[in-house]
Backbone as JSON, one array per atom type, in Angstrom:
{
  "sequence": "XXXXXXXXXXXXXXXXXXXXXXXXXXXXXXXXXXXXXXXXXXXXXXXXXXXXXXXXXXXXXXXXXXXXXXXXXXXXXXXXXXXXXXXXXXXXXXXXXXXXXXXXXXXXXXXXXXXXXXXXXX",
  "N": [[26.78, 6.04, -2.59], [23.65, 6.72, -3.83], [20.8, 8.25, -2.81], [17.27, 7.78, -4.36], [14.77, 9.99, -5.26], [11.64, 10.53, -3.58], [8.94, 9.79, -5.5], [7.28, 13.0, -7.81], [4.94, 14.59, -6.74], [2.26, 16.02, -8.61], [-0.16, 17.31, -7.95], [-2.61, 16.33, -5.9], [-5.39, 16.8, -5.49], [-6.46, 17.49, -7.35], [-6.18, 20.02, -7.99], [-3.76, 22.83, -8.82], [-1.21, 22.57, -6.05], [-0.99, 25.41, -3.55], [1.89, 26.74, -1.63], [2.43, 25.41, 0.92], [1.01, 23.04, 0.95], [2.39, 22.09, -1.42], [4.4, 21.58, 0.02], [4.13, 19.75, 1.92], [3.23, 18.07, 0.66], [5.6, 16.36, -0.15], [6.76, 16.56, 1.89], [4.83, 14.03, 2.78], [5.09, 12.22, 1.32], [8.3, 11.03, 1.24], [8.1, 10.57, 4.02], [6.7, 8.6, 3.46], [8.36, 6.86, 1.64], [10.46, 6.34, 3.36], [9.55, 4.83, 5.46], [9.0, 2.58, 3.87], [11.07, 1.51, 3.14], [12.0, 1.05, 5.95], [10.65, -1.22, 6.8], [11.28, -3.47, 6.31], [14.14, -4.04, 7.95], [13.33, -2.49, 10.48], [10.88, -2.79, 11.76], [9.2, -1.86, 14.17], [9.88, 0.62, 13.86], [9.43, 1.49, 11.15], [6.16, 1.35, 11.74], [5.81, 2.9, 13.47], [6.4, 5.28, 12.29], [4.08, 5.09, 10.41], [2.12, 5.96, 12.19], [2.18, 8.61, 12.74], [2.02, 9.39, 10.42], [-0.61, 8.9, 10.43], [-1.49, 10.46, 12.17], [-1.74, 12.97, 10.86], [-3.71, 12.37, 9.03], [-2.75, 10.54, 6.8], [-3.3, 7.66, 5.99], [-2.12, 4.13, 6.22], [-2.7, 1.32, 4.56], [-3.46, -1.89, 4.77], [-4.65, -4.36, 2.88], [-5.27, -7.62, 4.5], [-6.17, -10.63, 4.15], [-9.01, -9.39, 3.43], [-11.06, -9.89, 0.47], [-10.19, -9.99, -2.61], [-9.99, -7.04, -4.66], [-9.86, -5.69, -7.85], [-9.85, -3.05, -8.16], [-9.27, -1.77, -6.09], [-6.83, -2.58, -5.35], [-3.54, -3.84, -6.21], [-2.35, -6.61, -8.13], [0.03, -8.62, -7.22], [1.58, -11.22, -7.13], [0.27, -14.75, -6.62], [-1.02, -16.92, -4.82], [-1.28, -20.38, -3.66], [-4.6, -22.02, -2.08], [-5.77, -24.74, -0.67], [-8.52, -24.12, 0.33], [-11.39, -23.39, 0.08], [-12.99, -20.93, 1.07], [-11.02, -19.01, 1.12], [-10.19, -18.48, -1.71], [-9.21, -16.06, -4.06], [-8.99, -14.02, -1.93], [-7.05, -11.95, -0.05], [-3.87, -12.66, 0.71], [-1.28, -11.86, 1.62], [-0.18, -8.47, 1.9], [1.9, -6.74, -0.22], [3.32, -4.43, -1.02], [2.46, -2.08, 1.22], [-0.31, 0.41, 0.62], [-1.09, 3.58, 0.56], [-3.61, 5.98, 1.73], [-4.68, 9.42, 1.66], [-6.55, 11.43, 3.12], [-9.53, 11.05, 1.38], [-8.42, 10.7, -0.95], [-6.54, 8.54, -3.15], [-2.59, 7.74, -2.54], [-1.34, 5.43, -2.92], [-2.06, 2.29, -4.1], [-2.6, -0.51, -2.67], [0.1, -3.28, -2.95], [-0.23, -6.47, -3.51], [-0.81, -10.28, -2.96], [-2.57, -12.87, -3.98], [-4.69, -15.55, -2.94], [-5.35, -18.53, -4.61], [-7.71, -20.5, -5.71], [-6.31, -24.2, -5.31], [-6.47, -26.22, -7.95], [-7.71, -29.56, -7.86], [-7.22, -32.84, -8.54], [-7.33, -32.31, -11.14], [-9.64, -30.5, -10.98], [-11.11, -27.69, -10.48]],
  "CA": [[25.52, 5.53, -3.07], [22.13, 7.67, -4.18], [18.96, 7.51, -2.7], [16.9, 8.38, -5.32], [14.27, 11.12, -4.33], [10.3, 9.73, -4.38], [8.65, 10.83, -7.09], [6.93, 14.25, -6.87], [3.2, 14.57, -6.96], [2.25, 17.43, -8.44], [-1.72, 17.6, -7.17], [-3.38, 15.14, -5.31], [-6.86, 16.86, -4.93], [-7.12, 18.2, -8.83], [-5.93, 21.94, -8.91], [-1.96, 23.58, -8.08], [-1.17, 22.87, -4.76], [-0.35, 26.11, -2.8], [3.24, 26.33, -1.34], [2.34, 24.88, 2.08], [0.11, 21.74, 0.37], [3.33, 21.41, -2.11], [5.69, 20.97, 1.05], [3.08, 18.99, 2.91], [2.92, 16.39, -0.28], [6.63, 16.09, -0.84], [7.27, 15.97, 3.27], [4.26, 12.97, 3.52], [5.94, 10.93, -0.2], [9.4, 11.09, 1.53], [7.59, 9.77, 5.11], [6.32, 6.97, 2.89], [9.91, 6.03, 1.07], [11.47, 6.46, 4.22], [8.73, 3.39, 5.62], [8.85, 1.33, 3.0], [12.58, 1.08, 3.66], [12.18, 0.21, 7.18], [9.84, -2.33, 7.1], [12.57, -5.03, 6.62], [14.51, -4.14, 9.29], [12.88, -2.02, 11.53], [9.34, -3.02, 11.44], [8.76, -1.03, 15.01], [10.02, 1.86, 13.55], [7.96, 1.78, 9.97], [4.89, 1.52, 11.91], [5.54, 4.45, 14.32], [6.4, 6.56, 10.97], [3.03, 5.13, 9.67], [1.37, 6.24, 13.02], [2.86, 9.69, 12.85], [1.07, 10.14, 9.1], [-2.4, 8.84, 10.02], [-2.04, 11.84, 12.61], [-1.81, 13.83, 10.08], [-4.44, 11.72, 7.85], [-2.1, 9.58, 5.74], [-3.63, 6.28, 6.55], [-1.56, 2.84, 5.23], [-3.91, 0.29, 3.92], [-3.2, -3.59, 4.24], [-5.86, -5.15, 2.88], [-4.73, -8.51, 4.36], [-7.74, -11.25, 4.53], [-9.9, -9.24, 2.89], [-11.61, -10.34, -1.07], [-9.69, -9.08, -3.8], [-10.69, -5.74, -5.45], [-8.56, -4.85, -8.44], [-10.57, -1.55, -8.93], [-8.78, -0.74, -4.85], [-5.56, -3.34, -5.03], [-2.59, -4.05, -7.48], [-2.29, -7.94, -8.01], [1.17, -8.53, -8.02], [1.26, -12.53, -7.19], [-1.19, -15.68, -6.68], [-0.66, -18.02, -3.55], [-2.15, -21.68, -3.71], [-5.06, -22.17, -1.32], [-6.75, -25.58, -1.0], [-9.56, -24.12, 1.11], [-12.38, -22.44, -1.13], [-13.04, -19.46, 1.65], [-9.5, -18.13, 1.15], [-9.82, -18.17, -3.37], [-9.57, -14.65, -4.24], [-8.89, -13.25, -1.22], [-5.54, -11.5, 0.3], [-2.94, -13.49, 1.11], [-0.3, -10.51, 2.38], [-0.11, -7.13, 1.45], [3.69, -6.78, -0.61], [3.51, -2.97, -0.52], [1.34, -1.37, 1.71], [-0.82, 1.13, 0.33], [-1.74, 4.82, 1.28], [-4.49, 7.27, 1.37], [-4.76, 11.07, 1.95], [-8.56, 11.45, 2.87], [-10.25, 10.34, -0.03], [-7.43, 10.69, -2.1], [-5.16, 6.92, -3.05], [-1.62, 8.02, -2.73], [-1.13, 4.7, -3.95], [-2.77, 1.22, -3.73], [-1.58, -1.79, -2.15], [0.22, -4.22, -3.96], [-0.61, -8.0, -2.96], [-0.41, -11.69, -3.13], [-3.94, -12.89, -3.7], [-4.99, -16.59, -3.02], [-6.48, -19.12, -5.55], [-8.17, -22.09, -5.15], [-5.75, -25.02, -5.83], [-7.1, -27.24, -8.55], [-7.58, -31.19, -6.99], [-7.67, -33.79, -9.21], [-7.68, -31.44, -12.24], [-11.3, -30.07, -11.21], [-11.59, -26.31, -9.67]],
  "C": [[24.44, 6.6, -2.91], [21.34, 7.22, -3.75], [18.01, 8.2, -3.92], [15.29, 8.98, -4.57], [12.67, 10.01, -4.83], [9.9, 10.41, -5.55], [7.66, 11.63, -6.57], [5.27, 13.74, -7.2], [2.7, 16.3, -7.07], [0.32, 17.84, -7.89], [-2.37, 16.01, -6.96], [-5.42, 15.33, -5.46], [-7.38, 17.76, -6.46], [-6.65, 19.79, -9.19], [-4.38, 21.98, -8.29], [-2.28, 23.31, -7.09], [-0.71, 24.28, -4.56], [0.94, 25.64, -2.21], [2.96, 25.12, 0.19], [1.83, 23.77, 2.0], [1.3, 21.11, -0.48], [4.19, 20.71, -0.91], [4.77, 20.13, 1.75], [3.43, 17.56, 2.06], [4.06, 15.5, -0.22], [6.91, 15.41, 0.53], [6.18, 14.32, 3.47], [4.82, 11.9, 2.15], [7.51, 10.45, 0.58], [8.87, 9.86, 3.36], [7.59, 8.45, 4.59], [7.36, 6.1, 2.23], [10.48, 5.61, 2.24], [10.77, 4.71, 5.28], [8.84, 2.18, 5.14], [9.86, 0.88, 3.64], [12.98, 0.59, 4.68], [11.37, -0.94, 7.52], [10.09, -3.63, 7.1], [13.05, -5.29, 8.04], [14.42, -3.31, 10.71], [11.34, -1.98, 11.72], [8.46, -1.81, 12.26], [8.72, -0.02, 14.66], [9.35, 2.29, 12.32], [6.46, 1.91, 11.25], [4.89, 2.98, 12.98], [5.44, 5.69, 13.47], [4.77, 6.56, 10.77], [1.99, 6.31, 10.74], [1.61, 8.02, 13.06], [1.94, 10.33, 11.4], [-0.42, 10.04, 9.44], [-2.61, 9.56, 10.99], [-2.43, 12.94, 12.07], [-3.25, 13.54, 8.38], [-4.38, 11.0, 6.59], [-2.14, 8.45, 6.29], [-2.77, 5.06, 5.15], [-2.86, 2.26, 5.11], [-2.92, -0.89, 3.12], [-4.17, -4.36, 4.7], [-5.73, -7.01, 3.07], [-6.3, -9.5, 4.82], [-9.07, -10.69, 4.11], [-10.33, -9.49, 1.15], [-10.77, -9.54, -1.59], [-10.21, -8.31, -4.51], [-9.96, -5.44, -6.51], [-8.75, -3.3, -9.03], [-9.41, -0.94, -7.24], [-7.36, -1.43, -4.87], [-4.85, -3.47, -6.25], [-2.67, -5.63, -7.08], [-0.12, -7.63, -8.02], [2.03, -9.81, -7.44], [0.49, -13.61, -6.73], [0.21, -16.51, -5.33], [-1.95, -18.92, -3.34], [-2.59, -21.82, -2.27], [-5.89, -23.45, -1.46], [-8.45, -25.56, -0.01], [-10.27, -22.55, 0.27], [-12.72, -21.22, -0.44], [-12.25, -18.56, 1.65], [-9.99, -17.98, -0.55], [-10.51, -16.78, -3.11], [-9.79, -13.72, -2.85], [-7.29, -12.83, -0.84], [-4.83, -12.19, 0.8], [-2.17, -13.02, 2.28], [-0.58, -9.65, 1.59], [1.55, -7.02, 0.91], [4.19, -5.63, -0.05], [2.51, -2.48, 0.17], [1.15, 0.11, 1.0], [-1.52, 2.51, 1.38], [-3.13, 6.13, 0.75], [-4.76, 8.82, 2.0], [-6.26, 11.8, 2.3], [-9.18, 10.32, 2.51], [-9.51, 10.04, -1.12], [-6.36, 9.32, -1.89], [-4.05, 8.07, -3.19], [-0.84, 6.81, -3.43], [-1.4, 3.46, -3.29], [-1.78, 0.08, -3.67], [-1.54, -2.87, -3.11], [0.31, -5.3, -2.98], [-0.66, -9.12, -3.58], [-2.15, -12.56, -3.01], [-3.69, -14.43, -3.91], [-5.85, -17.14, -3.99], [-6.26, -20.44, -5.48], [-6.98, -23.14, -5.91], [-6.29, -25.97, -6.73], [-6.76, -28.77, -7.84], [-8.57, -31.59, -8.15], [-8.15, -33.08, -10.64], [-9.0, -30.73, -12.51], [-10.91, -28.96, -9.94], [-13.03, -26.02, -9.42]]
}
């Protein structure tokens, strides 16, 4: 069986990376596959990876409980809330999302709450 490689990134910050910024990108994309993957069954061990990048300034981002943004979040399903302070806010985080600075490496995909209709009136 293949792991299939992440995908490359060829500039994060707008111009050629240099060699040492290319191996930097490829070594912190590979960190982040290698996370995802454990976050099933090694939860302890994803988050020590994560802790290991935001030494290096690759912060995750789970926007969980906070309002929905879709300019900073991916939608990517709805969860029925019958309490109006939860509509349109985060439910869970699916994929956790990363950033490099200032730079998205890539935005969190999530499960956003919406108000349950009662009695056919929202």
């Amino acid at each position: 069986m293949s792991i299939p490689s992440p995908r490359p990134v060829t500039s994060w910050h707008g111009a050629e990376p240099d060699r040492s910024t290319a191996e930097r990108q490829v070594l912190v994309q590979w960190c982040i596959d290698i996370a995802d993957r454990l976050q099933e069954r090694e939860p302890a061990l994803a988050a020590r990876l994560q802790r290991g990048l935001a030494a290096v300034g690759v912060n995750a981002r789970r926007p969980d409980g906070e309002p929905f943004d879709g300019t900073l979040f991916d939608a990517v399903g709805c969860e029925s809330t019958c309490r109006a302070e939860k509509d349109r806010t985060v439910a869970r985080t699916h994929l956790v999302g990363y950033t490099d600075g200032d730079t998205v490496l890539r935005r969190p995909e999530v499960v956003v709450y919406r108000l349950e209709a009662v009695d056919g009136v929202r």
